[in-house]
C-alpha positions as CSV (number, residue, x, y, z in Angstrom):
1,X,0.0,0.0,0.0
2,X,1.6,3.3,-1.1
3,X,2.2,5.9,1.9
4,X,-0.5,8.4,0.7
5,X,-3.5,5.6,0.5
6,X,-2.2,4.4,4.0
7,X,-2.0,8.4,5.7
8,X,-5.6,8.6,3.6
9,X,-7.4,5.3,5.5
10,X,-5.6,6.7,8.9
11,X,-7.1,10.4,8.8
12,X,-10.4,8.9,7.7
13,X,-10.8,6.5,10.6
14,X,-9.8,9.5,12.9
15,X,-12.0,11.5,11.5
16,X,-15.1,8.8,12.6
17,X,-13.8,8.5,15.6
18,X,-14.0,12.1,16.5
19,X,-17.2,12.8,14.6
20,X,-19.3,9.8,15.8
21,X,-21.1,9.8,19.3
22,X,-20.6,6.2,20.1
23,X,-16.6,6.9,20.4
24,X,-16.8,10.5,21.6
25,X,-17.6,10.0,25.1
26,X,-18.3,12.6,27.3
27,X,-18.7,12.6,30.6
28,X,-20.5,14.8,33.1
29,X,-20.8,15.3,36.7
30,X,-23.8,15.2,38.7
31,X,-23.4,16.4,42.3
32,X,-26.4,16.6,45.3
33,X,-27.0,16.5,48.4
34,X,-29.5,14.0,48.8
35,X,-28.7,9.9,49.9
36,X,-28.0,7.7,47.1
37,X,-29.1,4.1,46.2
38,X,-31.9,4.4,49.4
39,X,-34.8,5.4,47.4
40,X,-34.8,9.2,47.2
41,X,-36.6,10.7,44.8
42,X,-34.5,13.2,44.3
43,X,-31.5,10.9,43.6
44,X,-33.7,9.1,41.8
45,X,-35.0,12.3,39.4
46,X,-31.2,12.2,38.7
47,X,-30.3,8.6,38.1
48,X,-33.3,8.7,35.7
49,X,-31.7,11.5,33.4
50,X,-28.5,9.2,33.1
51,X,-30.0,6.2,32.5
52,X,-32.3,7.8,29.4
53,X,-29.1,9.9,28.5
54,X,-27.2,6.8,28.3
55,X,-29.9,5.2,26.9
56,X,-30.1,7.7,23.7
57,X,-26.5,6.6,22.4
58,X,-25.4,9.9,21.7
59,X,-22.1,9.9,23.5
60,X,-22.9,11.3,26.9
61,X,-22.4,9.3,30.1
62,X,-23.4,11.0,33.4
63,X,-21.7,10.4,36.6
64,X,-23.9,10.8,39.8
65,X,-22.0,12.1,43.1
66,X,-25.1,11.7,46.0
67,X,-24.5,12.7,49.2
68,X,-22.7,15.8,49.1
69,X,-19.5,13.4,48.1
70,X,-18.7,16.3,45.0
71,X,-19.8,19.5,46.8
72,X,-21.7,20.5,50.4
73,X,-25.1,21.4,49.4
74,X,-24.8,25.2,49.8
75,X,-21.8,25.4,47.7
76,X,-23.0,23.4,44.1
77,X,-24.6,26.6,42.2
78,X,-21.5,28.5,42.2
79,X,-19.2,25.6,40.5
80,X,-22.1,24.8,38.0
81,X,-22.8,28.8,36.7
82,X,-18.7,28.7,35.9
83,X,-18.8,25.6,34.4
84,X,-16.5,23.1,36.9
85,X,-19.8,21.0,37.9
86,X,-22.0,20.1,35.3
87,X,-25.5,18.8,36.6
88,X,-27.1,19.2,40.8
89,X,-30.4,18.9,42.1
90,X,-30.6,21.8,44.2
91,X,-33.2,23.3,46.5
92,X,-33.2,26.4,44.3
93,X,-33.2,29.2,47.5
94,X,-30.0,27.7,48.4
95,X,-28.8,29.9,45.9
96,X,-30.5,33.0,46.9
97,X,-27.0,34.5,48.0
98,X,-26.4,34.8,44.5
99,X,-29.8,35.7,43.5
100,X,-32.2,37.2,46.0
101,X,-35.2,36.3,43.5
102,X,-34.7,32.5,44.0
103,X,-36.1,32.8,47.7
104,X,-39.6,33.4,45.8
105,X,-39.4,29.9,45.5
106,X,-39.5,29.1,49.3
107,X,-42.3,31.8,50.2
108,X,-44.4,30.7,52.8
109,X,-48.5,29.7,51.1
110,X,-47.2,30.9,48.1
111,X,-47.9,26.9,46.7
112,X,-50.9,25.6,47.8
113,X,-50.8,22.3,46.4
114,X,-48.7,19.9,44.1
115,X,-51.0,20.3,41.2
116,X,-51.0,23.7,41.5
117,X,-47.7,23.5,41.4
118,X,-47.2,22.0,38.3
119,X,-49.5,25.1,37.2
120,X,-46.9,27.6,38.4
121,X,-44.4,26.1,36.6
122,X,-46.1,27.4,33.1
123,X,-46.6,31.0,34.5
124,X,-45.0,34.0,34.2
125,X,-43.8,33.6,37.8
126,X,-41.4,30.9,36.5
127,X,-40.9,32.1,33.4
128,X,-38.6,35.9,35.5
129,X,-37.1,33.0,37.6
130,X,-35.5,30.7,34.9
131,X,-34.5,34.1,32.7
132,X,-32.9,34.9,36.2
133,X,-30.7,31.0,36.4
134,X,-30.4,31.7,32.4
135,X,-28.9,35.0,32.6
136,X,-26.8,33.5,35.4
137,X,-25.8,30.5,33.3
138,X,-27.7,27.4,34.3
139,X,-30.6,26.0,32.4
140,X,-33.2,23.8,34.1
141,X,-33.3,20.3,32.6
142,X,-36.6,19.0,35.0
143,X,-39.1,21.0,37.5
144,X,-39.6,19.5,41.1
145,X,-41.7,21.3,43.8
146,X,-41.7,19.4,46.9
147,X,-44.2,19.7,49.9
148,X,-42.1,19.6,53.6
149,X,-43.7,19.8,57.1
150,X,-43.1,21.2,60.4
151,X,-41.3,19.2,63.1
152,X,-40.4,19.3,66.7
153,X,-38.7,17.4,69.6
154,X,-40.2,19.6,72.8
155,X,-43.4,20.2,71.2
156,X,-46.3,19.5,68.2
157,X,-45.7,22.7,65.6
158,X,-48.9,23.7,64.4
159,X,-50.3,27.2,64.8
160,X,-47.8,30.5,65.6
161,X,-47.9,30.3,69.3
162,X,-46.4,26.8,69.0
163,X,-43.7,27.7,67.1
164,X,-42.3,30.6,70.0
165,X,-39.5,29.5,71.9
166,X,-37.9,27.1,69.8
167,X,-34.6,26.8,67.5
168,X,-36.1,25.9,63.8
169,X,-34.1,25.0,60.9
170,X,-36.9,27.0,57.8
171,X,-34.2,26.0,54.6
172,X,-34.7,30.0,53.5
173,X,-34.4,33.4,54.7
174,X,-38.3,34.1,53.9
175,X,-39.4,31.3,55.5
176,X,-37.3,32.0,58.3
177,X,-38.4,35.6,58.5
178,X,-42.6,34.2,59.3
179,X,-40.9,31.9,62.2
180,X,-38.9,35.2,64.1
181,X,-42.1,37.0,63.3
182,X,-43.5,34.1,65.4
183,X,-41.1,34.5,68.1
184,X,-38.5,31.3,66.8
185,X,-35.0,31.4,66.8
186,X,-33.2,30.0,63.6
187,X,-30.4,27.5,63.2
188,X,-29.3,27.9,59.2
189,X,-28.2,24.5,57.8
190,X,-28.9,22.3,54.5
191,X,-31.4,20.1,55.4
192,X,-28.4,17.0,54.9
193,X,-27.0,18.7,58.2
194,X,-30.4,18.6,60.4
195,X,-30.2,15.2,62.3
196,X,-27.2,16.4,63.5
197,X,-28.7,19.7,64.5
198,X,-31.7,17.6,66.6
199,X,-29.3,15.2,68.2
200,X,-26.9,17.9,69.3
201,X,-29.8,20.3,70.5
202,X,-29.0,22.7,68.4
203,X,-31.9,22.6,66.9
204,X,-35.3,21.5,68.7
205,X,-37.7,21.9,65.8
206,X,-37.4,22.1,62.0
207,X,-38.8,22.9,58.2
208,X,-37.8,20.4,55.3
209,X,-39.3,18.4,53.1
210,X,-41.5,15.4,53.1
211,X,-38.8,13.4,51.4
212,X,-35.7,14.7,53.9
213,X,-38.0,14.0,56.4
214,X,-37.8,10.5,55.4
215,X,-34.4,9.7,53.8
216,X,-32.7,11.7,56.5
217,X,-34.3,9.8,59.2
218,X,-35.5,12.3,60.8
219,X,-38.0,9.9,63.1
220,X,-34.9,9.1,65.1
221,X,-34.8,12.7,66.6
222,X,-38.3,14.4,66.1
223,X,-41.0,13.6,68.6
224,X,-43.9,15.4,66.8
225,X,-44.6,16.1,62.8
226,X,-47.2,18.4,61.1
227,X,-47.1,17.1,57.6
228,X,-48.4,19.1,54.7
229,X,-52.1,17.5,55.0
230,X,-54.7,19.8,53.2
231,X,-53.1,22.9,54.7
232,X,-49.5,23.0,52.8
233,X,-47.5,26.1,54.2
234,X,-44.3,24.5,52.8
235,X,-43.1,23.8,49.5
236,X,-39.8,24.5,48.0
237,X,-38.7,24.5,44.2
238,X,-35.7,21.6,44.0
239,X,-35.1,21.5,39.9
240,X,-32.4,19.6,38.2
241,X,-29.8,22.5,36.6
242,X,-27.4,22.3,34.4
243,X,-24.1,24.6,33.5
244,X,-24.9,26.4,30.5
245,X,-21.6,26.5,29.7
246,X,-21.2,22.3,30.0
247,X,-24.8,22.7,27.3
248,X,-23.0,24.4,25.1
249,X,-20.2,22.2,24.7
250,X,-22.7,19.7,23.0
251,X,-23.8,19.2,19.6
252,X,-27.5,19.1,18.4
253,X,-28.1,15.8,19.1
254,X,-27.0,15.5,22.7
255,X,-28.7,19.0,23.5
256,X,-32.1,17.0,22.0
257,X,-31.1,13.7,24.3
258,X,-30.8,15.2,27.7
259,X,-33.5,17.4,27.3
260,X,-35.8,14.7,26.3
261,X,-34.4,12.6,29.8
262,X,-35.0,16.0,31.9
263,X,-38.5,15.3,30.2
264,X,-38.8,12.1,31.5
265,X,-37.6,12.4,35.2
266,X,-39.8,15.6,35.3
267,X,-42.4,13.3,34.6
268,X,-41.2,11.3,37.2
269,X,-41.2,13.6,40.2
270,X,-44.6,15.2,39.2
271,X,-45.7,11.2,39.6
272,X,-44.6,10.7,42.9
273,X,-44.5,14.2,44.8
274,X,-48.0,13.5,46.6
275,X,-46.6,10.6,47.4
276,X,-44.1,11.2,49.0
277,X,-46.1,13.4,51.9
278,X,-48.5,10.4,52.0
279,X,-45.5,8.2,52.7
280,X,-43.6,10.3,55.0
281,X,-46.8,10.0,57.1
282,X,-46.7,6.4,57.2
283,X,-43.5,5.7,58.3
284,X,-43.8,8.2,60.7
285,X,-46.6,6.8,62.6
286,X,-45.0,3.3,62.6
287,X,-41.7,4.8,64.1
288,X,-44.1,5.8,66.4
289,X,-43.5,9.7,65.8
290,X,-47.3,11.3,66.7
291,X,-48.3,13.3,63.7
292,X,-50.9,16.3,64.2
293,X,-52.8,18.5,61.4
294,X,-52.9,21.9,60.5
295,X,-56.4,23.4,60.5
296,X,-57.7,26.2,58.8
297,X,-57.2,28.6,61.4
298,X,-53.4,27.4,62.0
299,X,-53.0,28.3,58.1
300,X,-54.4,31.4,58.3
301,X,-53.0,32.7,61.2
302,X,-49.3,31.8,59.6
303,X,-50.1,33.1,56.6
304,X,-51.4,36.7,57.9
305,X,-47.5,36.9,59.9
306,X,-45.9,35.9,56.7
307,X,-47.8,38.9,54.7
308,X,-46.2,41.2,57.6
309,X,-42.4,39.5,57.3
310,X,-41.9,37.6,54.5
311,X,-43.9,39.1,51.3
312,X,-43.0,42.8,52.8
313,X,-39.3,41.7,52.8
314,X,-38.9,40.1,49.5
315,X,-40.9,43.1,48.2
316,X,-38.8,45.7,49.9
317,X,-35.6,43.8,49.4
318,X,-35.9,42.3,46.0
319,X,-35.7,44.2,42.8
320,X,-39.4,43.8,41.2
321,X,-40.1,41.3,44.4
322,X,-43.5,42.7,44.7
323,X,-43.8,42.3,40.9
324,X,-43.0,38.5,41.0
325,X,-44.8,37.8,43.8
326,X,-48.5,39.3,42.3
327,X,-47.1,37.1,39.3
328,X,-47.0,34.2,41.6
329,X,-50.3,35.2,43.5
330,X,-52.0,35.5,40.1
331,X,-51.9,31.4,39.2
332,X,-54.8,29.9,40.6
């Protein structure tokens, strides 16, 4: 074979191999919080997107890092706008340092169910806050709201006066803002961090969600819950991001295929969030934890200290925040 038919075959066969996906791999990170391999959904809403990534053939292989084993929870959104971490599921007000916008998304009644949830996520309300993550460089591949409860070791937290007195963990400075207002103190920490917090007594009662109620084993330390029941005071936006930059990197057909599995473990959570309230409740009562209801009146009475704290904070402290909230307010 003459030297220039030989160079010819070699460039050609380098050529495939850097033009087709099957030998291209890529590899991305994907860093949370949140236990693996135990059933989490939210570990789960992740391990979907690889496995339908993966799935698609198109030269992408996700690598999942539960349990805070890449980054601590409060430091993933940084690394992901700048491009060193790919994919998290993050509680979105854990970024609210960076943008004080994102605490809309922990505002206290502001949900009042899961379905109405998923209503909020076509609205204009959503529509300011993922211009706001694009601007900032992270793109959201799946929604997630999640439902959380109140929880207590001294004492069942259901209406104001209950809450007054005790160290509560809220996940978010709004939230937090209703419980001072209620005469709490607060303890900040990720919600990963909050068994630690009961067990030491640094913390006597808490905010989180349904889920870290569960997967956290929260049972062992709480002697009380007020789950979400018809009267949900607590929910909290928890999306899977991803680095705009790390997006970018791809071609068309890899943008399509991990869009299409955001899709799909979108599809997922909305699936199961209810449940997961429904379930928290179970175990909690066989771990013998006594679980009380909100009424009506508990609701309200929250609700008309959060108008006086919360709403007039975000509205006085956020540009537009009374703007984005009457957006919010607006979905019915």
């Amino acid at each position: 074979m003459k030297i220039k038919q030989y160079l010819t075959i070699v460039f050609s066969i380098l050529f495939l191999l850097t033009t087709n996906n099957s030998f291209a791999q890529i590899t991305l990170k994907a860093s949370h919080q949140f236990p693996g391999g135990k059933g989490d959904a939210r570990d789960e809403m992740v391990q979907i997107l690889a496995k339908e990534v993966e799935k698609a053939n198109v030269g992408i292989k996700i690598q999942v890092f539960p349990g805070q084993s890449l980054y601590k929870a409060m430091e993933q959104y940084k690394p992901l706008i700048e491009g060193q971490l790919d994919i998290t599921s993050l509680p979105l007000d854990y970024a609210a340092g960076f943008q004080p916008a994102y605490s809309a998304t922990l505002m206290p009644g502001l949900v009042k169910n899961h379905s109405h949830a998923a209503r909020l996520n076509v609205s204009p309300f959503m529509k300011d806050i993922k211009k706001i993550m694009n601007d900032d460089g992270a793109i959201v591949l799946a929604d997630a709201w999640l439902a959380g409860a109140f929880a207590s070791k001294t004492k069942c937290i259901t209406n104001p006066e209950s809450a007054k007195g005790q160290v509560t963990r809220a996940a978010g400075k709004m939230f937090e803002a209703m419980l001072v207002g209620a005469g709490a103190s607060i303890s900040s920490m990720a919600s990963s961090e909050v068994y630690q917090g009961l067990q030491s007594g640094v913390l006597t009662g808490v905010n989180t969600s349904s889920e870290s109620f569960v997967s956290f084993k929260l049972f062992e330390q709480v002697k009380c819950i007020t789950p979400p029941g018809k009267f949900a005071l607590w929910f909290m936006y928890q999306p899977v991001i991803m680095s705009k930059k790390s997006f970018d990197k791809l071609n068309d057909k890899q943008k399509e295929a991990i869009l299409a599995a955001g899709k799909k473990a979108e599809a997922y959570m909305t699936k199961a969030a209810a449940g997961l309230d429904t379930n928290m409740e179970k175990v909690f009562k066989e771990k013998g934890v006594q679980v009380v209801q909100m009424t009506e009146a508990d609701y309200k009475a929250w609700l008309a200290i959060a108008k006086q704290t919360s709403y007039k904070q975000f509205a006085e402290k956020v540009k537009d925040g009374d703007k984005l909230i009457a957006k919010a307010l607006a979905v019915k």
